[in-house]
C-alpha positions, 0 to 999 in steps of 0.5 A: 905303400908297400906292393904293386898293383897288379893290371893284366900281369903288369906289375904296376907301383901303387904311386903311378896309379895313384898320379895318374888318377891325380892328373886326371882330376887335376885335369878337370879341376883346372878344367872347372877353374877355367870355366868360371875364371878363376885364373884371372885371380891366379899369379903364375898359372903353371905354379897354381896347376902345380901345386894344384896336383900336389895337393890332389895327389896327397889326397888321393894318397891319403884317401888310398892309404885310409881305403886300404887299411 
């Protein structure tokens, strides 16, 4: 991931963009999750949204790094 990512003259790290668009699908991830109750299975709701985002974000950095290749 070496570069920026060029919005409108502002040069943006590639990393940001990227959890950015994690957060957002996280986001309706969690969304989804709530929807159907699989929170009532979940221990510590903050640390399953957390590690929720890692692993989204890992995938969308890995989707990134294959799609930019």
């Amino acid at each position: 991931m070496i570069g920026e990512i060029d919005v409108y003259g502002l040069f943006l790290p590639p990393l940001l963009v990227l959890a950015v668009v994690a957060w957002a699908v996280s986001a309706l991830l969690r969304r989804g999750l709530r929807a159907v109750g699989a929170y009532g299975w979940v221990w510590h709701p903050p640390l399953f949204d957390f590690a929720l985002y890692v692993l989204v974000l890992s995938g969308v950095a890995g989707l990134w790094s294959v799609w930019t290749a």
